[in-house]
Backbone as CSV, one residue per row, in Angstrom:
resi,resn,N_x,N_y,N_z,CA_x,CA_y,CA_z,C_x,C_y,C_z
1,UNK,84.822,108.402,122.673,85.572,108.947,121.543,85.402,108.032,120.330
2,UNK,85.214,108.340,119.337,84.916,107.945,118.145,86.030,107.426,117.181
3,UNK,86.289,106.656,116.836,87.466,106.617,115.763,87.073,105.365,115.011
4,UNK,88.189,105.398,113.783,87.322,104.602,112.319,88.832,103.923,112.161
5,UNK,88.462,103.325,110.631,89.853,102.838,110.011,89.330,103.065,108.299
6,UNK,90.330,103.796,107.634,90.436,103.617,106.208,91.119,102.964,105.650
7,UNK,90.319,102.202,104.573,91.183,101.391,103.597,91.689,102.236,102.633
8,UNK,93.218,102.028,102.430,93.330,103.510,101.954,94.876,103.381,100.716
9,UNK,94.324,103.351,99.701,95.398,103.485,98.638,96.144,104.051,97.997
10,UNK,95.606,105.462,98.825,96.112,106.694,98.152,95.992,106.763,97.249
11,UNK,94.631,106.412,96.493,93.666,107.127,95.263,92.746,108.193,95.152
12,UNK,92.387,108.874,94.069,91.272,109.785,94.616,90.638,109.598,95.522
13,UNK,89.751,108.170,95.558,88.891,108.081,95.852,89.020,107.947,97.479
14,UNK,89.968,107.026,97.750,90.415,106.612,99.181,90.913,107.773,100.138
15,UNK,91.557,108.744,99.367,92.396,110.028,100.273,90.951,111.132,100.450
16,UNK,90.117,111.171,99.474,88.854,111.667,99.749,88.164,110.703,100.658
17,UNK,87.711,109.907,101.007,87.500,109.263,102.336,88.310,109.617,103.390
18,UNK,90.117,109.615,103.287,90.364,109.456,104.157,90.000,111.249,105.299
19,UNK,90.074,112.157,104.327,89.917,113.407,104.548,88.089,113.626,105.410
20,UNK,87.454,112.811,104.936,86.036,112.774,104.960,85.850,111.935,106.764
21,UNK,86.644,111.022,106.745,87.177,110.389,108.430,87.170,111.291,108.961
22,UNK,88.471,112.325,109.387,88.843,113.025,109.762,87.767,114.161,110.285
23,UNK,86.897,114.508,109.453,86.170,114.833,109.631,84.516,114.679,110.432
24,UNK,84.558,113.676,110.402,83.238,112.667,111.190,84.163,111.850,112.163
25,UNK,85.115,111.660,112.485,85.365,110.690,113.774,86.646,111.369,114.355
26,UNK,86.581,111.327,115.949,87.874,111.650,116.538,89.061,111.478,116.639
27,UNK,89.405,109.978,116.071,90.433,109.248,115.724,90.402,108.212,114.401
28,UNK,91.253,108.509,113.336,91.181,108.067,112.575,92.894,107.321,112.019
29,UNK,92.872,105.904,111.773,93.848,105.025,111.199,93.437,104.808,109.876
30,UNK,94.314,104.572,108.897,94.960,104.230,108.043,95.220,103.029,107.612
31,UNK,94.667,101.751,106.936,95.629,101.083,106.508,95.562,100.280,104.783
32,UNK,97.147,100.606,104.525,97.119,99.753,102.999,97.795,98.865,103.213
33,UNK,97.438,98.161,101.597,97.830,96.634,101.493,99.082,96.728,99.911
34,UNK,99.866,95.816,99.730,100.645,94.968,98.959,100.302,93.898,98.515
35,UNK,99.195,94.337,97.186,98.723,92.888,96.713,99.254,92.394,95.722
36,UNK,100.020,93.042,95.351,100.902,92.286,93.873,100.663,93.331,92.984
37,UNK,100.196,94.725,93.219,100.016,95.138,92.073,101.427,95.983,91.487
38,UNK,100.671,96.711,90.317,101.709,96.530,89.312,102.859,97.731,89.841
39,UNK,102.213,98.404,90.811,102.529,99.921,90.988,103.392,100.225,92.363
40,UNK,103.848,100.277,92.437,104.711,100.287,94.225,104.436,101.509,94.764
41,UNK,104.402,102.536,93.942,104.162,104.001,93.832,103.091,103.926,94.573
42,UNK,101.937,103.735,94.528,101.071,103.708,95.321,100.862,103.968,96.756
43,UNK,102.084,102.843,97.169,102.216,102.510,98.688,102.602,103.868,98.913
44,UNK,103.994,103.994,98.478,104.593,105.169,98.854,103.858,106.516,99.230
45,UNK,103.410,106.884,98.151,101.845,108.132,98.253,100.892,107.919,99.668
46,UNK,101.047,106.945,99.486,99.598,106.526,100.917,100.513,106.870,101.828
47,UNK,101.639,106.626,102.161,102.138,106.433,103.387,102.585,108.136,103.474
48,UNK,102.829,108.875,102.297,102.987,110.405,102.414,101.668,111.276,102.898
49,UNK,100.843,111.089,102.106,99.688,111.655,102.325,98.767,111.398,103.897
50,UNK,98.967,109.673,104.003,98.726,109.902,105.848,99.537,110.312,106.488
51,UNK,100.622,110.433,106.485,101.818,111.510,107.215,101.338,112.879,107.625
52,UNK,101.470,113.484,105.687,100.850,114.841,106.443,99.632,114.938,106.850
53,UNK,98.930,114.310,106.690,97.246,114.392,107.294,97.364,114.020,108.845
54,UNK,98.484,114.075,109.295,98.405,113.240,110.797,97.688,112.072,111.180
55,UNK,97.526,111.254,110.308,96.966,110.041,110.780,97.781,108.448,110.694
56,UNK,98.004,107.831,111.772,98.419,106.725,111.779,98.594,105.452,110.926
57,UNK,99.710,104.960,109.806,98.996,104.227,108.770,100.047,103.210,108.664
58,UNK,99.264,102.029,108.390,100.359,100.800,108.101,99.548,100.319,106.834
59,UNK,100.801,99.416,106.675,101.188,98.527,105.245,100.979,97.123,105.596
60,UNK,100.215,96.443,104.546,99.917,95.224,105.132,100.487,94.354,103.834
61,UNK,101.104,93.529,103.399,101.217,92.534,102.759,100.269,91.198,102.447
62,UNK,99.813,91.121,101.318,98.738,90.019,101.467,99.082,89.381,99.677
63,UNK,100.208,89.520,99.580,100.542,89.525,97.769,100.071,87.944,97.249
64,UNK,99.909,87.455,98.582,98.856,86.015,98.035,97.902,86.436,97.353
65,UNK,97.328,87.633,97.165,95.881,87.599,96.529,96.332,87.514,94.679
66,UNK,97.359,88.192,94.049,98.019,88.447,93.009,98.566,87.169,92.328
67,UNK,98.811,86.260,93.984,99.677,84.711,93.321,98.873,83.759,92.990
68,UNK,97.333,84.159,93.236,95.905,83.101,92.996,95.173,83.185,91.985
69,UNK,95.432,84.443,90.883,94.616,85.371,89.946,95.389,84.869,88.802
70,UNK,95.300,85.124,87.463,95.482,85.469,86.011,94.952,86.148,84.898
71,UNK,95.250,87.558,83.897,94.673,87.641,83.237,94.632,88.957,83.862
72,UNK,94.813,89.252,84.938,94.688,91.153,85.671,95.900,91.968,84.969
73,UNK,95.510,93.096,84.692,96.731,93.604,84.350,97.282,95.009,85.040
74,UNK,96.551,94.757,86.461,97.097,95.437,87.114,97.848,94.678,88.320
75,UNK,98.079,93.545,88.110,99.349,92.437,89.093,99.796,92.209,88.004
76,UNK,99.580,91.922,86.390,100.477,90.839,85.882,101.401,92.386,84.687
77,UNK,102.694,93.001,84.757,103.132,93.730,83.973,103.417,93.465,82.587
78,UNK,103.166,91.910,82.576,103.395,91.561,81.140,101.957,91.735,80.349
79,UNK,100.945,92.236,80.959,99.725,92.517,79.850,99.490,93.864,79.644
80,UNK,99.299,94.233,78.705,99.189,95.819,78.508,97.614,96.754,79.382
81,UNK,97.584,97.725,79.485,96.699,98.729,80.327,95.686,98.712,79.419
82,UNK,94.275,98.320,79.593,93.507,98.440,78.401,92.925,100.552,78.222
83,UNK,92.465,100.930,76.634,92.545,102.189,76.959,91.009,102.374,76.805
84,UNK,90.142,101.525,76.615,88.696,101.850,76.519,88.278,100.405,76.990
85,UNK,87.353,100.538,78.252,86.643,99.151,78.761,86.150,98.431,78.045
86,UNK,85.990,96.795,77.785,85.637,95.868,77.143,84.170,96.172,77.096
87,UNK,83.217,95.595,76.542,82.176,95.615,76.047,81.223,94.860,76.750
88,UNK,81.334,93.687,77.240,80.892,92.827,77.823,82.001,92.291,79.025
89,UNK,81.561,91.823,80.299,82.418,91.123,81.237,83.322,92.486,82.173
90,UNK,84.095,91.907,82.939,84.896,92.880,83.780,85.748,93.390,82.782
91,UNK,86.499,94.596,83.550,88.132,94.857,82.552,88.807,94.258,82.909
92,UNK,89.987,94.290,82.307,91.289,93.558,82.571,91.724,93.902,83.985
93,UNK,91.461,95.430,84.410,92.277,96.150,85.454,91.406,95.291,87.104
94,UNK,90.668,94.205,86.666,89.687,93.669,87.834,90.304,92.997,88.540
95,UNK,90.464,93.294,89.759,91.347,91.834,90.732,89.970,91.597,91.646
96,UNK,90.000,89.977,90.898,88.694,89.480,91.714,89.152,89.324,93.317
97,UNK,87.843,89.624,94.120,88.064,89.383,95.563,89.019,90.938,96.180
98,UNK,89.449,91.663,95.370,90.400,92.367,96.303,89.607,93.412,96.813
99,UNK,88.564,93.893,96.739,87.462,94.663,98.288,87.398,93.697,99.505
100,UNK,86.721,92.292,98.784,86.491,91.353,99.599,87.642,90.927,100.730
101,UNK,88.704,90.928,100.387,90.133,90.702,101.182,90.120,91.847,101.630
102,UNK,90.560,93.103,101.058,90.852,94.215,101.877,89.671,94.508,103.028
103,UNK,88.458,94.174,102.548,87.457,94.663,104.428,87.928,94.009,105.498
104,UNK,87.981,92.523,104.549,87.795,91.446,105.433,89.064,91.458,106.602
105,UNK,90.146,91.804,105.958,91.322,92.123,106.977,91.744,93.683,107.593
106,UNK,90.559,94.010,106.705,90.745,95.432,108.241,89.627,95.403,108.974
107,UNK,88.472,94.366,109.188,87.641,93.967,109.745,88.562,93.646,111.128
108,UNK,88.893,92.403,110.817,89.924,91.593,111.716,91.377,92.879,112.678
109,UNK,92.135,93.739,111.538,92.786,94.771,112.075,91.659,95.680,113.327
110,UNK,90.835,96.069,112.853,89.920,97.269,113.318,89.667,96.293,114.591
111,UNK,88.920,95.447,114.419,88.564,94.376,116.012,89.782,94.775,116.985
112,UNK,90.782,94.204,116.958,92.348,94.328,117.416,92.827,95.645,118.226
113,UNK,91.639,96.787,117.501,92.343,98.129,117.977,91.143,98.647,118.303
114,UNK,89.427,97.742,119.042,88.493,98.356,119.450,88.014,99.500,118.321
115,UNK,88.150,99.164,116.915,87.366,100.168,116.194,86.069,99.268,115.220
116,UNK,85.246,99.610,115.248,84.170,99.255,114.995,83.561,99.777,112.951
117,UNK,84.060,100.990,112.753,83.640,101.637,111.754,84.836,102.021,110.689
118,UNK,84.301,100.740,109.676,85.310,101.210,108.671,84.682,101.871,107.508
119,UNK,85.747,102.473,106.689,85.814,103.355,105.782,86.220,102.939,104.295
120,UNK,85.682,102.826,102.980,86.181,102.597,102.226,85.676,102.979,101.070
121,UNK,86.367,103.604,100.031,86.045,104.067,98.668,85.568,103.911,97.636
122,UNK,84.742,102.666,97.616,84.008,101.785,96.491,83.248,102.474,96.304
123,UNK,82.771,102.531,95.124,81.210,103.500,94.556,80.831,102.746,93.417
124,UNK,79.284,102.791,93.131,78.814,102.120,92.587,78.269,103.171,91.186
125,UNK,78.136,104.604,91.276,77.794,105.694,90.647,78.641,105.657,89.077
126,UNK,79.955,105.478,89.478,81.088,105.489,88.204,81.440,104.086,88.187
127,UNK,80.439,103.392,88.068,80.835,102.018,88.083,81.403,101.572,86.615
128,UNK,82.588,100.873,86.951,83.357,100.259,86.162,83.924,98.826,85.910
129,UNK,82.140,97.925,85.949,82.738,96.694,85.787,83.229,96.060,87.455
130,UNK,83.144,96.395,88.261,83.631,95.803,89.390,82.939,95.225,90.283
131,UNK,82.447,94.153,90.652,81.247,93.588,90.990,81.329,93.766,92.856
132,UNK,82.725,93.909,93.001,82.773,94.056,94.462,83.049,96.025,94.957
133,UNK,82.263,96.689,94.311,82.340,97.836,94.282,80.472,98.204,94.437
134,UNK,79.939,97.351,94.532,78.368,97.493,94.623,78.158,97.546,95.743
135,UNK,77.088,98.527,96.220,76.695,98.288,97.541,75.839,97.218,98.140
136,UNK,75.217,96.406,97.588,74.833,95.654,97.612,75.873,94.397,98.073
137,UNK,77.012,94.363,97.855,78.129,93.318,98.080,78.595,94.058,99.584
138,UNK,78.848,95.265,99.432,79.052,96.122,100.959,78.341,95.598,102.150
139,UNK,76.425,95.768,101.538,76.091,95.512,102.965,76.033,93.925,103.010
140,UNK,75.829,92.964,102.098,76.241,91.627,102.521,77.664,91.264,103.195
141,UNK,79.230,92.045,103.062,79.798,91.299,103.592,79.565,92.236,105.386
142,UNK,79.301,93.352,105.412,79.125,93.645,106.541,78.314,92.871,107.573
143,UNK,76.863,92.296,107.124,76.240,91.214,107.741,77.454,90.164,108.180
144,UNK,77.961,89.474,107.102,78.926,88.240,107.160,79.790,88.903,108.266
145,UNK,80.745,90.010,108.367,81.737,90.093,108.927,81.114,90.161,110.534
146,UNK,80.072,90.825,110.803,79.414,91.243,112.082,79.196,90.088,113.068
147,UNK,78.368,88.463,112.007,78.462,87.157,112.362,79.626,86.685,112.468
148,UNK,81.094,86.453,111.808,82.197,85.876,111.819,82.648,86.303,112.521
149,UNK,83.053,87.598,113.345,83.806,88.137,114.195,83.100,88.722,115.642
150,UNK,81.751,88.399,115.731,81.027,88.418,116.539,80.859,89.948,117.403
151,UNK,80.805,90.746,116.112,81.026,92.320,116.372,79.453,92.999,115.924
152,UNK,79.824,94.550,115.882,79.391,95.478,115.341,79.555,95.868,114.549
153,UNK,80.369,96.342,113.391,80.743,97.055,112.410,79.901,98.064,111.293
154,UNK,80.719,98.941,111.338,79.680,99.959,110.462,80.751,99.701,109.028
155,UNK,80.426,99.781,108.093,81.540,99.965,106.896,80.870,100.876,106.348
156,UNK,81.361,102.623,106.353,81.270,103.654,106.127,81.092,103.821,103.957
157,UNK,80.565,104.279,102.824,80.374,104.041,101.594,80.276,105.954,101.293
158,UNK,81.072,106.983,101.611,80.507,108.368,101.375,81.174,108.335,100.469
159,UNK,80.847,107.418,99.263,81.148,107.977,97.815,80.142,107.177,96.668
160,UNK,79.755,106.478,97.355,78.743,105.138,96.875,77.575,105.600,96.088
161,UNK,76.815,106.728,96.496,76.104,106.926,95.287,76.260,108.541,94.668
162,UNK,77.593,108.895,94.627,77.850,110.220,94.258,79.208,109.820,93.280
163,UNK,78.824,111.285,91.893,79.429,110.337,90.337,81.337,111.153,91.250
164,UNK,82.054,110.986,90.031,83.394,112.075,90.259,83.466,113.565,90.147
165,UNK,82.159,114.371,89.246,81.807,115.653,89.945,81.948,115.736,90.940
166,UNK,81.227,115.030,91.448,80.536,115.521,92.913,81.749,114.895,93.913
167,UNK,82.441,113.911,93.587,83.693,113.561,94.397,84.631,114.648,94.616
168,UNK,84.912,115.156,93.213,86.007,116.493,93.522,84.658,117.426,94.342
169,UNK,84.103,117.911,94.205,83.702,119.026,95.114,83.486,118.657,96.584
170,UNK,83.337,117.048,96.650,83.698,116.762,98.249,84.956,117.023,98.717
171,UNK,86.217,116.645,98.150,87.337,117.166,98.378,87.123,118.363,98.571
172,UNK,86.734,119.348,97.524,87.270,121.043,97.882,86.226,121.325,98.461
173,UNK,85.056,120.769,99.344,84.047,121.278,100.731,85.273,120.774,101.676
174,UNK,86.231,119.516,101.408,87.112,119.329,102.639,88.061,119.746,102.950
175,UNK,88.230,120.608,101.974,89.757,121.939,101.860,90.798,120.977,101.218
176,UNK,90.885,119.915,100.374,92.342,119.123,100.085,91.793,118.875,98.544
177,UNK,91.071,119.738,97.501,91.008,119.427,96.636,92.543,119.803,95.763
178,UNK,93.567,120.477,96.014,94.909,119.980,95.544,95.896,118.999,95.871
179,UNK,95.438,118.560,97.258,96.358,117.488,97.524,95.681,116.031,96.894
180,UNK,94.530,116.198,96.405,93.155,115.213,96.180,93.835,115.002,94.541
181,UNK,94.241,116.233,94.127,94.240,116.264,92.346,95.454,116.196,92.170
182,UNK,96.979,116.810,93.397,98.365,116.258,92.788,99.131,115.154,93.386
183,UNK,98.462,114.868,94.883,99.435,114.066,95.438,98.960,112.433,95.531
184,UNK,97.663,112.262,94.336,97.388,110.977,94.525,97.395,109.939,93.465
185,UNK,97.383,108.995,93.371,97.463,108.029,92.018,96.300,107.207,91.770
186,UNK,95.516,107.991,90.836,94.134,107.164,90.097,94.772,105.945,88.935
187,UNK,95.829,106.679,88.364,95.718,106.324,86.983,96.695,104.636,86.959
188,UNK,96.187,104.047,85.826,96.185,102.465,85.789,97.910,102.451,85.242
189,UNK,98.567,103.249,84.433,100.006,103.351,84.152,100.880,103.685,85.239
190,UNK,100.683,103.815,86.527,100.870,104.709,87.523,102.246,106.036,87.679
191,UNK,101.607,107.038,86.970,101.667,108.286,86.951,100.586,108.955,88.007
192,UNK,101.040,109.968,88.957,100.695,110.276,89.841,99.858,111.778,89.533
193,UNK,98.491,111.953,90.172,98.180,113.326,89.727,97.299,113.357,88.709
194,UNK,97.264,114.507,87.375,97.024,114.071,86.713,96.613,112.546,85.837
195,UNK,97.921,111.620,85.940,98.071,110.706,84.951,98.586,110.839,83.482
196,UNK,97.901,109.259,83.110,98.646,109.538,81.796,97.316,110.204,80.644
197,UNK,96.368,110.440,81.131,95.002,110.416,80.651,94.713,110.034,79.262
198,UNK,94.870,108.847,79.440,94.671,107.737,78.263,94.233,106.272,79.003
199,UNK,93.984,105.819,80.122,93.703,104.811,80.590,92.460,105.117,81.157
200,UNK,90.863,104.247,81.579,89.713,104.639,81.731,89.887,104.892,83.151
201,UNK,90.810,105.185,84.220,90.744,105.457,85.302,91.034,107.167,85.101
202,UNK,91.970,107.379,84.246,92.640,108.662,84.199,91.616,109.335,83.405
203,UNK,90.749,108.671,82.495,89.268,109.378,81.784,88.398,109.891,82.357
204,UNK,88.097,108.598,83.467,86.925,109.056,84.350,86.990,110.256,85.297
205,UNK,88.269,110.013,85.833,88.800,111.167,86.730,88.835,112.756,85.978
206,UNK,89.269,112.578,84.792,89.381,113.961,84.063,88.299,114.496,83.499
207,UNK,87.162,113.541,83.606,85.783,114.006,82.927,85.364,114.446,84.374
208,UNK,85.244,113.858,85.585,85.150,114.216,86.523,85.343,115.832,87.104
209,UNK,86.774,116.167,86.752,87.797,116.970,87.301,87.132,118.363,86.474
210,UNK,86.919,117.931,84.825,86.875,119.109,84.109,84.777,119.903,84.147
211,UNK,84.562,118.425,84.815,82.710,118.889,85.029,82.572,119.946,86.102
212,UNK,83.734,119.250,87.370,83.427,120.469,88.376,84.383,121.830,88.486
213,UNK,85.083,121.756,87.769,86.089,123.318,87.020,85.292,123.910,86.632
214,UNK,84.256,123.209,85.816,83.307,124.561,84.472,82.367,124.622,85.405
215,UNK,81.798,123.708,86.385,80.642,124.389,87.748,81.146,125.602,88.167
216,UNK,82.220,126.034,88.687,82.655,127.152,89.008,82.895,128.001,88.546
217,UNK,83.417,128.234,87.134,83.468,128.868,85.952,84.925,128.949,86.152
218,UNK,85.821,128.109,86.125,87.210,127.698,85.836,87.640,127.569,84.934
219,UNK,88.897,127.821,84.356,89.709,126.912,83.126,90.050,125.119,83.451
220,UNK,89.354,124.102,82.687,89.938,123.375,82.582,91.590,122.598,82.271
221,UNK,92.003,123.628,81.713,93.233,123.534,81.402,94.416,123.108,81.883
């Protein structure tokens, strides 16, 4: 029997993975983290959305990663949401290391519970500045983790070279393109759904959202 683990934030991107599990493996877990960010909302959503999806999901605390950083302004609430990406360098919204932490401890989780194949939402297609969102960083820490823990591991990428068109129409090939578009939180103000669509998470998503509406001959609206 087959089963995986998603890293899972209850973002577009992650609840479209997690739906995409479900689909390719017999048993599928769940798990998010508490890194300091700015949004609590988050958690909450994740822990709704694996509910009704029937899948098993815990909360992990690791808010050390938030107490080591400066200058993020998605842990620190006293810096404002930037509304168009910097020009040069990461954005503000960058928490260095936090892919790197999150595999690395559901590497270690997944060992624990005999699962071998994890799952996670990084893409390199709508890349935004995030250096640990490359696949190239994917399959290096997978090497690393396979040596350190003296395993197998697959770390699953079905979004990695496909833009946010093509993300929403993976959702609605997986039947949850409304639970994909109301019950999840992309956006950097954290407003759920929609968003506030003024922050470059809530841009990308809506340029996304409104490319594959007019594929079908939809109202964007």
């Amino acid at each position: 029997m087959s089963s995986a683990l998603v890293i899972f934030s209850g973002g577009q991107d992650s609840t479209t993975c997690l739906f995409w599990a479900l689909k390719h493996f017999d048993e599928v877990r769940a798990l998010s983290f508490r890194y300091g960010q700015r949004h609590e909302i988050e958690v909450s959503l994740a822990s709704d959305i694996a509910r009704e999806a029937g899948v098993p999901w815990e909360c992990m605390d690791i808010s050390f990663v938030s107490q080591m950083i400066s200058g993020c302004s998605l842990t620190d609430t006293s810096l404002q949401i930037e509304e168009d990406k910097p020009a040069g360098g990461p954005p503000s919204t960058f928490v260095p290391g936090r892919n790197m932490f999150f595999i690395s401890i559901a590497a270690v989780y997944a060992s624990q519970h005999g699962i071998h194949d994890l799952v996670t939402g990084v893409n390199q297609t709508d890349f935004s500045g995030y250096p640990d969102c490359r696949d190239s960083f994917v399959k290096s820490l997978n090497v690393t983790l396979n040596l350190a823990l003296d395993d197998q591991f697959r770390i699953h990428t079905p979004l990695m070279w496909i833009n946010k068109c093509q993300t929403w129409a993976l959702a609605d090939e997986l039947g949850v393109l409304d639970t994909v578009r109301y019950k999840t939180l992309t956006c950097y103000n954290g407003i759920p759904g929609d968003g506030c669509g003024h922050c470059p998470a809530c841009k990308l998503r809506r340029r996304g959202l409104d490319e594959y509406l007019k594929s079908r001959g939809e109202s964007t609206v």
